[in-house]
Backbone as numpy.savetxt, mean C-alpha at the origin, in Angstrom:
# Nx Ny Nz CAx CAy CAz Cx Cy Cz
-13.91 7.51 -17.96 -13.90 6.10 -18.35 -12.81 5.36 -17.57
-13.22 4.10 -17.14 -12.55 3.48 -16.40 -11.57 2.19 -17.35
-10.40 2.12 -17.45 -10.38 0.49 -17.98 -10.08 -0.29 -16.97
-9.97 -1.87 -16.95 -9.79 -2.55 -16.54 -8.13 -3.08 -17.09
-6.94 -3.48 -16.56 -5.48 -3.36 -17.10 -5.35 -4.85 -16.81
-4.46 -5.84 -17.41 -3.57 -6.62 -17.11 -1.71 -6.53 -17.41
-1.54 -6.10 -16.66 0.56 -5.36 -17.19 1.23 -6.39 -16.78
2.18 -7.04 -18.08 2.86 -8.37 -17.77 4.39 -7.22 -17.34
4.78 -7.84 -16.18 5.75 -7.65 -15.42 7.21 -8.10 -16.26
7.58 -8.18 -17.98 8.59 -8.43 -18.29 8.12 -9.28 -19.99
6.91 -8.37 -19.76 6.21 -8.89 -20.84 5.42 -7.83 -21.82
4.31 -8.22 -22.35 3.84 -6.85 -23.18 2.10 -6.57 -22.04
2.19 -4.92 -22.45 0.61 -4.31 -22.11 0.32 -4.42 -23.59
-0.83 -4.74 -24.13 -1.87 -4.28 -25.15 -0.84 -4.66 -25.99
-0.06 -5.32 -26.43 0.54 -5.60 -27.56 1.90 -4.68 -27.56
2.24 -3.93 -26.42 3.19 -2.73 -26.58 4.18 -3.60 -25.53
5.84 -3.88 -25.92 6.77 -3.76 -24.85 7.43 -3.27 -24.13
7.63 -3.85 -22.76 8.00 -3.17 -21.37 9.22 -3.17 -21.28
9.78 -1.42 -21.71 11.11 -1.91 -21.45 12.04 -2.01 -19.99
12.98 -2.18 -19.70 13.08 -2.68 -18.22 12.92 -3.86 -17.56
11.58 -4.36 -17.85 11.14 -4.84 -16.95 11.79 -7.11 -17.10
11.21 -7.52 -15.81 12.09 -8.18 -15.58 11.70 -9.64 -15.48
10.68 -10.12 -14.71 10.53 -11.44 -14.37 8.99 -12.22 -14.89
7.88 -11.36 -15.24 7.29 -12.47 -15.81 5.98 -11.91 -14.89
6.16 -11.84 -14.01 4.96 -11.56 -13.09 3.60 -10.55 -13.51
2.45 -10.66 -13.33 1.89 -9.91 -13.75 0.98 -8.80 -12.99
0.29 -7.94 -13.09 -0.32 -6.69 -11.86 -1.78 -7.01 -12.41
-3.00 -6.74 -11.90 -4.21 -6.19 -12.66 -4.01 -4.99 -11.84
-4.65 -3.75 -13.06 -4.79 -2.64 -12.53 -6.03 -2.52 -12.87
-6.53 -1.03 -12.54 -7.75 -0.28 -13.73 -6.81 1.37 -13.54
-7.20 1.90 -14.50 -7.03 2.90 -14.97 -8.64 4.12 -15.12
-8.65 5.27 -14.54 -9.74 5.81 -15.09 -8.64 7.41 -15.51
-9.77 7.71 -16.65 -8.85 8.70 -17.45 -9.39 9.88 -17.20
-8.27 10.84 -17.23 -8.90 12.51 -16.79 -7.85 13.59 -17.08
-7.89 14.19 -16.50 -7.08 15.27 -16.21 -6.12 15.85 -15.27
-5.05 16.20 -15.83 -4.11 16.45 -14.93 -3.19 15.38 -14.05
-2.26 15.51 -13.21 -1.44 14.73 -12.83 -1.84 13.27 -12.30
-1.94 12.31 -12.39 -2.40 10.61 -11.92 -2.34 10.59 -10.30
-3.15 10.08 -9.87 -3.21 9.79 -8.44 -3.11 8.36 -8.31
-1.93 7.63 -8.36 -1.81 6.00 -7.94 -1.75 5.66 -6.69
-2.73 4.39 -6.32 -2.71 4.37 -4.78 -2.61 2.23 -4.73
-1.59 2.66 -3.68 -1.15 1.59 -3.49 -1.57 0.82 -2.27
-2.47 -0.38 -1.75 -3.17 -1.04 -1.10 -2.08 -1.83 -0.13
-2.63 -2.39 1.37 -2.16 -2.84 2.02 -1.88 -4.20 1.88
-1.39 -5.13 3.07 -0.83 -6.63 3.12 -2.23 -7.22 3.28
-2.51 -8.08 2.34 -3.80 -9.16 2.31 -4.78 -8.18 1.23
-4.65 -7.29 0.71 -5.68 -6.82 0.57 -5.62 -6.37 -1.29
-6.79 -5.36 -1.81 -6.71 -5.50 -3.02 -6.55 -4.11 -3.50
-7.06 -3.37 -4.45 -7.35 -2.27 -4.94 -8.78 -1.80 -4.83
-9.45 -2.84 -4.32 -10.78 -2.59 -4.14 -10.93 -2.26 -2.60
-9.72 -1.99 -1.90 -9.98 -1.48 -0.68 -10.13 -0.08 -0.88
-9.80 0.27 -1.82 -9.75 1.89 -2.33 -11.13 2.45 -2.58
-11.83 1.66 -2.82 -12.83 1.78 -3.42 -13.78 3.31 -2.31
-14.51 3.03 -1.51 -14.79 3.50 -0.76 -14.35 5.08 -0.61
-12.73 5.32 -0.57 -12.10 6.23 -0.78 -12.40 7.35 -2.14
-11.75 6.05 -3.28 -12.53 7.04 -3.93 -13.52 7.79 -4.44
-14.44 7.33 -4.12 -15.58 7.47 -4.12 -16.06 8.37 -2.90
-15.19 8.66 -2.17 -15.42 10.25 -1.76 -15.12 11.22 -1.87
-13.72 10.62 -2.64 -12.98 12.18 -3.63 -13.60 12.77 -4.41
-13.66 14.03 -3.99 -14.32 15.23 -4.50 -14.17 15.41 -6.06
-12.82 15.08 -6.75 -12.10 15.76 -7.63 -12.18 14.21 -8.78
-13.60 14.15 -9.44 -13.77 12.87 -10.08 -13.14 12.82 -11.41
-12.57 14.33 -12.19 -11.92 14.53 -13.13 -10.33 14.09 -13.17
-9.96 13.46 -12.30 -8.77 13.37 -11.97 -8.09 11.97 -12.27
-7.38 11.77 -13.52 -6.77 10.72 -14.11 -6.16 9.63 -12.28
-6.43 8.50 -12.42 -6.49 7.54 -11.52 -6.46 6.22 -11.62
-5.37 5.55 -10.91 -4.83 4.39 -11.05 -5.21 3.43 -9.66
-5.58 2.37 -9.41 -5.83 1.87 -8.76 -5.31 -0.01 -9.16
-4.35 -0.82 -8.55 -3.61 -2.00 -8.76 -3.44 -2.82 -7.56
-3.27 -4.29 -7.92 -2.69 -5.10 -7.38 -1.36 -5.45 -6.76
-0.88 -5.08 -5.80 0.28 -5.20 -5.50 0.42 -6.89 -5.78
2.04 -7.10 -6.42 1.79 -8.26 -6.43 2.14 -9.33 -5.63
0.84 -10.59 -5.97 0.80 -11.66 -5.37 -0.66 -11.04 -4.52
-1.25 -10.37 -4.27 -2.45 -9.98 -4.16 -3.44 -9.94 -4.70
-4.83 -9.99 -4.62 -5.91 -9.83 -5.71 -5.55 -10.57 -7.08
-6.17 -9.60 -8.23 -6.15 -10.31 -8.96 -4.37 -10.28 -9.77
-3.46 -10.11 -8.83 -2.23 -9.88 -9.62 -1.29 -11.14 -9.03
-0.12 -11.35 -9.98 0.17 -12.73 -9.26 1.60 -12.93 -9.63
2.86 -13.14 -8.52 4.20 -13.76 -8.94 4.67 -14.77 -9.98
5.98 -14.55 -9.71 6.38 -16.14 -10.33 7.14 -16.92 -9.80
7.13 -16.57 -8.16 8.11 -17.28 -7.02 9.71 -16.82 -7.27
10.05 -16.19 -8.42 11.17 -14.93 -8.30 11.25 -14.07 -7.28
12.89 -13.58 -7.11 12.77 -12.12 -5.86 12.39 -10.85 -6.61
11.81 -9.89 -5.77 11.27 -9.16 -6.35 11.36 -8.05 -5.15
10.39 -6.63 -5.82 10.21 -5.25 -5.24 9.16 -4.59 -5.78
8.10 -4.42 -4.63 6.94 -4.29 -4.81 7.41 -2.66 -4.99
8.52 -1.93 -4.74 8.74 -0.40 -5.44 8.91 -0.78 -6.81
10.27 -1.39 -7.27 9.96 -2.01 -9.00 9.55 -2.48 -9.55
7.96 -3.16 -8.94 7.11 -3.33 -9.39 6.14 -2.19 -10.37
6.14 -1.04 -9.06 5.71 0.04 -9.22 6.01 1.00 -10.70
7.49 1.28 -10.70 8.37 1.70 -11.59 7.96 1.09 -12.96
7.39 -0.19 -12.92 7.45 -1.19 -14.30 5.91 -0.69 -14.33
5.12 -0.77 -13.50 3.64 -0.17 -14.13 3.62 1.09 -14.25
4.29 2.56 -13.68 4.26 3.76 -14.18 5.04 4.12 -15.66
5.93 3.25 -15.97 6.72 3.02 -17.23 5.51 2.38 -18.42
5.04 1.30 -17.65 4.11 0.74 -18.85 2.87 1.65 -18.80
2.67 2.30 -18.48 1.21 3.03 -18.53 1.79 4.73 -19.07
2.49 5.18 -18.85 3.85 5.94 -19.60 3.52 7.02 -18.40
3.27 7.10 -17.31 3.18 8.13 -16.59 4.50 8.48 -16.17
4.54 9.91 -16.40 6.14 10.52 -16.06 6.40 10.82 -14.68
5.09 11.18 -14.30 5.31 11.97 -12.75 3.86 11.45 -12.40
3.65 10.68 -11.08 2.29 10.76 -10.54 2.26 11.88 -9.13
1.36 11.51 -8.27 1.27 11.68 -7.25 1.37 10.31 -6.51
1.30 9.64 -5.54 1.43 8.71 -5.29 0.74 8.82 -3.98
-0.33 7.74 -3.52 -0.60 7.13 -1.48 -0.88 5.63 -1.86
0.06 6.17 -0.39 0.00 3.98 -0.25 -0.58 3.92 1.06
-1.26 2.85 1.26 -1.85 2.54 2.75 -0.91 1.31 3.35
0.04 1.35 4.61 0.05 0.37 5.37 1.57 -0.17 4.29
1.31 -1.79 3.52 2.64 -2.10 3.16 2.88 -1.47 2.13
1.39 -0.96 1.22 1.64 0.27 0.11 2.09 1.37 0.35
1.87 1.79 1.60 3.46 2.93 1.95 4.10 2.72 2.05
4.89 1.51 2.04 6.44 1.09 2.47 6.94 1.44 0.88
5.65 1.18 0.05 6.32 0.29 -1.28 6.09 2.50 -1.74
5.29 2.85 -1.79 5.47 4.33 -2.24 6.64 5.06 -1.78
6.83 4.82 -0.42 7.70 5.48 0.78 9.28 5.11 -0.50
9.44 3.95 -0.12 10.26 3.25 -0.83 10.72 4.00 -2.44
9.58 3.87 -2.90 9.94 4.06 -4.54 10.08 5.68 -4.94
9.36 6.89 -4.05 9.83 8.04 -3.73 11.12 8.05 -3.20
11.87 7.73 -2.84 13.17 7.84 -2.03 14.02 7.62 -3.14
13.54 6.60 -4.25 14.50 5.70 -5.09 14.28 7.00 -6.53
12.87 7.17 -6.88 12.76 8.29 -8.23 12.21 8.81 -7.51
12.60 10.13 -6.93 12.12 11.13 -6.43 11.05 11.93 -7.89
11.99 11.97 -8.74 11.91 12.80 -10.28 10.22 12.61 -10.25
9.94 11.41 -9.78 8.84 10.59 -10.75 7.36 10.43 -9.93
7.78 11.68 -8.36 6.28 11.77 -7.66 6.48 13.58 -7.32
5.21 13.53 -7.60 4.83 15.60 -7.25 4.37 15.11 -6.06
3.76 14.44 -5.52 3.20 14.90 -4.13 3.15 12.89 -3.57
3.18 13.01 -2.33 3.48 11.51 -1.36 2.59 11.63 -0.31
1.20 10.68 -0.45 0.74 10.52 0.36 0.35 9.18 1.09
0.88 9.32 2.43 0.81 8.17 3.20 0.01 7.75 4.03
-0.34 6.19 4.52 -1.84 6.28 5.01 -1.50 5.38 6.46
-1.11 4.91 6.95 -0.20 4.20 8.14 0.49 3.13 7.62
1.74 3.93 6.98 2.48 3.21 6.14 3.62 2.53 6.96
3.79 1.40 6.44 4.79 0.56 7.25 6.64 0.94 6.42
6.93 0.54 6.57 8.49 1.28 6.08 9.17 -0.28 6.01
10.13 -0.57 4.46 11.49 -1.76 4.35 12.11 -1.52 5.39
12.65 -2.67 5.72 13.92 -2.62 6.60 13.26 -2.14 8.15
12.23 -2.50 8.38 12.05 -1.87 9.66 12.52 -2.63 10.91
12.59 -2.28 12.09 13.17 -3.34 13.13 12.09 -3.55 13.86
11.37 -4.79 13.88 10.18 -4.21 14.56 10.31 -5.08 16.03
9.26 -4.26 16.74 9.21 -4.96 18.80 9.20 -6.42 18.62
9.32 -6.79 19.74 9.46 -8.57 20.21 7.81 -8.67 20.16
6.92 -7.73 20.66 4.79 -8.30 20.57 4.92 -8.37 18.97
5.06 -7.43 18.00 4.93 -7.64 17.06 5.63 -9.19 16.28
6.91 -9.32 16.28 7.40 -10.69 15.91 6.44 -11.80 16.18
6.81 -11.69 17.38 5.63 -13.18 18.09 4.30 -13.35 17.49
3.89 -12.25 17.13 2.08 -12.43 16.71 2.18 -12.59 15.48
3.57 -12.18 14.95 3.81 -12.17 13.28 4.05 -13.93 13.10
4.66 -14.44 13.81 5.47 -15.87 14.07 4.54 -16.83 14.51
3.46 -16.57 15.03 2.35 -17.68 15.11 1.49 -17.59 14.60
1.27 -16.75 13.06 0.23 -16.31 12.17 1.13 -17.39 11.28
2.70 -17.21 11.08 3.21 -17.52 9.90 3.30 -19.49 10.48
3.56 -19.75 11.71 3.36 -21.12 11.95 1.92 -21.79 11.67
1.05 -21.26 12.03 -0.04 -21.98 11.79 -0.12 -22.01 10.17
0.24 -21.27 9.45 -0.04 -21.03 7.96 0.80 -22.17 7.42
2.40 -22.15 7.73 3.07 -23.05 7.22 2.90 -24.87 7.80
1.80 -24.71 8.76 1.57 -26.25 9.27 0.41 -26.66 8.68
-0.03 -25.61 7.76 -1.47 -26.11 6.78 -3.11 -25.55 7.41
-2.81 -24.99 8.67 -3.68 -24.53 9.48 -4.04 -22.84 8.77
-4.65 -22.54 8.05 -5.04 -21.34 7.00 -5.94 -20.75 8.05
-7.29 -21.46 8.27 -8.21 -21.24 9.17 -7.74 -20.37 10.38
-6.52 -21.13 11.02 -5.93 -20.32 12.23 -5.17 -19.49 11.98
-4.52 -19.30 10.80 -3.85 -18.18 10.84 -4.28 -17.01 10.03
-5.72 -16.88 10.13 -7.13 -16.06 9.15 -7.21 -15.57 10.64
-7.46 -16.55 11.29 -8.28 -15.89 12.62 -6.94 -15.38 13.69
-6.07 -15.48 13.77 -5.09 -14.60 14.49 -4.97 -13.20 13.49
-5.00 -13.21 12.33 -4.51 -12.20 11.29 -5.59 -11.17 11.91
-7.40 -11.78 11.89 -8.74 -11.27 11.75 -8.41 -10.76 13.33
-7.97 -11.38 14.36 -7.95 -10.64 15.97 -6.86 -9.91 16.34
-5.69 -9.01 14.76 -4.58 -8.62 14.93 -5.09 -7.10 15.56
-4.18 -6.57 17.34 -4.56 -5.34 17.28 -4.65 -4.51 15.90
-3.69 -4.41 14.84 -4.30 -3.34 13.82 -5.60 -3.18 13.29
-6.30 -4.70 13.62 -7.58 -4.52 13.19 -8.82 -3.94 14.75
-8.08 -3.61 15.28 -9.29 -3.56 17.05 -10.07 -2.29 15.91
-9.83 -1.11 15.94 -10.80 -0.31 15.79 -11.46 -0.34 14.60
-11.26 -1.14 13.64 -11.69 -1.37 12.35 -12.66 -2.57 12.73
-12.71 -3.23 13.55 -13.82 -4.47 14.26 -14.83 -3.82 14.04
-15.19 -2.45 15.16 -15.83 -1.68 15.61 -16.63 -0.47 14.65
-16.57 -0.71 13.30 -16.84 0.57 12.30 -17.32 -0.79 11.21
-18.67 0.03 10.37 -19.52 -0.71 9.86 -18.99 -1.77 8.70
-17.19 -1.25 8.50 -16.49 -1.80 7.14 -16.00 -3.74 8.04
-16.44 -3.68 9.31 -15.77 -4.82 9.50 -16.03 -6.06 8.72
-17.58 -6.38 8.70 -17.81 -7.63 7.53 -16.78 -7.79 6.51
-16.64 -6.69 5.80 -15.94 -6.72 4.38 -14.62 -6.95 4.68
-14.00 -6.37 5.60 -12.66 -6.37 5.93 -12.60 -8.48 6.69
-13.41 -8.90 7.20 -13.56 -9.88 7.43 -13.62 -11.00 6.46
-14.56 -10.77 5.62 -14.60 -11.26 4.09 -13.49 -11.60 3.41
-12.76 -10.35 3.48 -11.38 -10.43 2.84 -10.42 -11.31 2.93
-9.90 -11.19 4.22 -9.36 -11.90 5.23 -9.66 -13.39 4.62
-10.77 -13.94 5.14 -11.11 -15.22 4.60 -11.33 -15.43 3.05
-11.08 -14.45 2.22 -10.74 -14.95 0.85 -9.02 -15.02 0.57
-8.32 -14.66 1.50 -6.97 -14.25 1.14 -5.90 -15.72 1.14
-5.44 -15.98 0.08 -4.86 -16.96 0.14 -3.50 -17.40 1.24
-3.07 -16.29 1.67 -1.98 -16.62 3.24 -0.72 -16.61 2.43
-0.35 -16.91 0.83 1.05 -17.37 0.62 1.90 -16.45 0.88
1.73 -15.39 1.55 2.94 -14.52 2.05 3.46 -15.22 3.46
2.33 -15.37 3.40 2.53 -16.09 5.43 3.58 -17.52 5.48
3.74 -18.14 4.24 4.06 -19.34 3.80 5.61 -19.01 3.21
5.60 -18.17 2.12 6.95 -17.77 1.49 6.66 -16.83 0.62
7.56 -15.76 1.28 7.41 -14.25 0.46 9.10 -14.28 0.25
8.74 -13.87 -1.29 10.18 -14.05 -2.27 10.74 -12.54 -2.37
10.59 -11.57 -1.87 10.69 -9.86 -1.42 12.55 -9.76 -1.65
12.81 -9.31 -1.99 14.50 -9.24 -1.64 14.71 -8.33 -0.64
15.90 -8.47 -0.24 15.84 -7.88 1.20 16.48 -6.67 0.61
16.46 -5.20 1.91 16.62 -4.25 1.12 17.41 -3.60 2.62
18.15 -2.40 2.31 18.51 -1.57 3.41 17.15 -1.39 4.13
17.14 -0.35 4.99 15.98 -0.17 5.67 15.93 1.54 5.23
14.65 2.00 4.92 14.26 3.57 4.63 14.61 4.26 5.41
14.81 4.10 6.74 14.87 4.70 8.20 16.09 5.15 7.60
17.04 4.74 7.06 18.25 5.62 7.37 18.60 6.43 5.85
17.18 6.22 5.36 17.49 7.72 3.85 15.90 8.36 3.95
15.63 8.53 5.08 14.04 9.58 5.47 14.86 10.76 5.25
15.90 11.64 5.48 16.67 12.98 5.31 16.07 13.48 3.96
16.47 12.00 2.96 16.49 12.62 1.55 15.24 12.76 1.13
13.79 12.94 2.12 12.32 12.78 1.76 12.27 14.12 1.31
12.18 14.81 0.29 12.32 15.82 -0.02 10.73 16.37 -0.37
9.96 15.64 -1.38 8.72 15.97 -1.79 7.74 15.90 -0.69
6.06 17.62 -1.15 5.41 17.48 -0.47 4.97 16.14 0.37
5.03 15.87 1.60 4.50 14.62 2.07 3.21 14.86 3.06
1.90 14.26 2.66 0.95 13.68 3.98 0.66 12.59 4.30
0.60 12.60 5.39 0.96 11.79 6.64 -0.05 11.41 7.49
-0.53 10.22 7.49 -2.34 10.09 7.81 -2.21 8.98 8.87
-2.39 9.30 10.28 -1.95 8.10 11.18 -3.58 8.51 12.09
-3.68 6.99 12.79 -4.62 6.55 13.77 -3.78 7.02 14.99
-4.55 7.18 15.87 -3.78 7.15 17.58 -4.10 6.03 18.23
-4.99 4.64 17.46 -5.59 3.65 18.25 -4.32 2.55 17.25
-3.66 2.90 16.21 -2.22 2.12 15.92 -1.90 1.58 16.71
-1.27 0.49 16.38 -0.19 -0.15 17.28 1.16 0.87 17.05
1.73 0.37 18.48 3.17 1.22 18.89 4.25 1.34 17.29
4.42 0.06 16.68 5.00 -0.14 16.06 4.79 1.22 14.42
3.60 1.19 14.46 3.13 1.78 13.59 2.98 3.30 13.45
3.19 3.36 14.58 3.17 4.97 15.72 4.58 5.30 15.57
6.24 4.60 15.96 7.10 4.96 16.16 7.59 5.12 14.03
6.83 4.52 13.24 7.29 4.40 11.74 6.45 5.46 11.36
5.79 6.30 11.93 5.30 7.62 11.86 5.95 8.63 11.94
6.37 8.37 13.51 7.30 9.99 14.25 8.04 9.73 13.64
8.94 8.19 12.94 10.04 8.82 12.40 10.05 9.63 10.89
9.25 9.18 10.09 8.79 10.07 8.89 8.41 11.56 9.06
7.58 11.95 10.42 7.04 13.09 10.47 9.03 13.89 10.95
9.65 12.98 11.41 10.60 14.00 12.28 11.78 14.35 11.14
11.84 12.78 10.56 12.96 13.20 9.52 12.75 13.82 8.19
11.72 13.52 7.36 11.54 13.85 6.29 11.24 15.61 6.48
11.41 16.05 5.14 11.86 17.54 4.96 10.24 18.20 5.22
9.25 17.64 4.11 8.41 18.47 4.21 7.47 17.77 4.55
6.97 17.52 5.36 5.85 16.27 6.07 4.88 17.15 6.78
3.52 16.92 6.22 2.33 17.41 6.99 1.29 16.16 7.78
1.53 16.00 9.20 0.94 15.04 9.54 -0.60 15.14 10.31
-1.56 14.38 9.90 -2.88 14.67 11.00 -2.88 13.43 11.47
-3.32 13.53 12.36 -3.41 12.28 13.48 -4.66 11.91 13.69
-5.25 11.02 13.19 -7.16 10.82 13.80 -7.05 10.26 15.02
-7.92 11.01 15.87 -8.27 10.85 17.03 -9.14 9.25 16.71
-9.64 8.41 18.07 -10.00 7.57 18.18 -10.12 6.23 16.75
-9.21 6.55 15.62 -9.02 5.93 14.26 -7.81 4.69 14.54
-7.61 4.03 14.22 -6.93 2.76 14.23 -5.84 3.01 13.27
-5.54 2.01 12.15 -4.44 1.58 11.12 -5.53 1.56 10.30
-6.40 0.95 9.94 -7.15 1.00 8.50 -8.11 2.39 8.20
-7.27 3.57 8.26 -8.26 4.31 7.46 -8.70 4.37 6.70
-8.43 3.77 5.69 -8.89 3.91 4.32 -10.50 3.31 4.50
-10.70 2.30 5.22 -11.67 1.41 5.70 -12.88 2.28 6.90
-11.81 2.55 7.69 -12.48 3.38 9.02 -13.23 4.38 8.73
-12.06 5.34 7.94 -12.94 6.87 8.01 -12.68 7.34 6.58
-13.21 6.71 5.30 -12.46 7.16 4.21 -13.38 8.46 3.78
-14.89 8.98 4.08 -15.26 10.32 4.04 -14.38 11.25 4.83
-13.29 10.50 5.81 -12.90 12.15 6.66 -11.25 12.04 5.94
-10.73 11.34 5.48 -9.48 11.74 4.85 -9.04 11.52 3.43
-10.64 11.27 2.59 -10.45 11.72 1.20 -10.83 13.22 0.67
-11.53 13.74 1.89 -11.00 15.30 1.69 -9.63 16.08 2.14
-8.94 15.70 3.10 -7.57 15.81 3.47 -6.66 15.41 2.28
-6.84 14.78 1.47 -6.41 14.34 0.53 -6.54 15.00 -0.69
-7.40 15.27 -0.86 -7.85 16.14 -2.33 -6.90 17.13 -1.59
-7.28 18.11 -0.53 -6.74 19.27 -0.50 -5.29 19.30 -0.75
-4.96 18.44 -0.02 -3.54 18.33 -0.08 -2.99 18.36 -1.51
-3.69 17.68 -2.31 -3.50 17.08 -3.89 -3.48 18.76 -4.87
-4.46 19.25 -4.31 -4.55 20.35 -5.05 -5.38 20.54 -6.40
């Protein structure tokens, strides 16, 4: 059984209060119930929980208690123009849903935010799986800025349209063009409201790069070779520093696997999961 969740971010689930928690903001999740340890998976920048979809739905292992959410200010989940941390975000929905220990994969900025919140409660993940996860605090190239900086100008000059269609012609998306998920991934795109592109209220944080040592828990590690550089070098450094890191590399696969090839690494996944 699946539910459908709304978790007030500093407020009540189902009539029950959150303790901790802080500003008001709220997540939609769903929840499906099962057995054994929770598999929460955390979705990329622009995108929803329904990018998962696909994924799971090739996982083998359908008995398996499963969380699927809105990062917020995404989909159907939404800020309150407060600073915030899409890891203590995290923390406030594994608290309100009372899970002690999940497993955890994030795709893309949902690995930053898993990457992130493993580093912070180690206690509170058995296994870390990552999907071309971007990392806090990263330093990223001068191509990347620039393409980041005239997505976020056209957005903040009221131009949405143009900065849909630089987002929609971003190399991370080249090999995901090319694979039958592009419509949908296109779709998206043009439903996505841009207000990150406009003003993202994120607090700023050290950067992960310099506590990858303390990556202690099983980690997999799920990268494209058709990535951008940027995305490639926030790889090697996870695969080099972290303790126990198992990485596969898809040949001719991009940044959106979850999208690209989610029959070939939701079995990599189960296995790994156990």
């Amino acid at each position: 059984m699946t539910a459908q969740l709304r978790i007030s971010i500093g407020g009540p689930i189902d009539g029950a209060p959150i303790d901790g928690a802080s500003n008001g903001a709220m997540l939609a999740a769903e929840r499906r119930e099962g057995r054994g340890t929770p598999l929460v998976l955390a979705h990329g920048f622009g995108g929803s929980r329904r990018d998962w979809d696909a994924l799971v739905a090739a996982l083998p292992d359908t008995a398996r208690p499963l969380v699927t959410y809105d990062l917020r200010g995404f989909g159907g989940s939404v800020g309150d123009g407060q600073p915030y941390s899409h890891a203590d975000d995290l923390l406030a929905l594994l608290d309100a849903l009372e899970i002690a220990q999940a497993d955890l994969c994030g795709m893309s900025l949902g690995g930053a935010t898993a990457l992130s919140f493993a580093l912070d409660h180690p206690e509170r993940v058995r296994r870390l799986v990552l999907v071309s996860p971007l990392m806090v605090g990263w330093s990223w190239t001068a191509e990347w800025v620039d393409r980041w900086k005239a997505i976020g100008r056209a957005a903040r000059g009221g131009d949405m349209a143009q900065a849909r269609e630089l987002w929609w012609h971003h190399p991370l998306f080249d090999a995901l063009r090319e694979r039958p998920a592009a419509p949908a991934m296109r779709a998206a795109i043009d439903a996505y409201h841009g207000d990150q592109w406009v003003q993202d209220t994120q607090r700023p944080a050290l950067p992960d790069s310099e506590r990858l040592g303390d990556l202690s828990m099983p980690t997999l590690l799920l990268t494209g070779e058709r990535d951008t550089p940027d995305f490639r070098m926030i790889a090697q450094a996870i695969a080099a520093m972290g303790q126990n890191v198992t990485r596969i590399d898809h040949p001719h696969a991009g940044h959106m696997l979850n999208l690209e090839i989610p029959e070939v690494i939701a079995p990599e996944i189960a296995r790994f999961l156990g």
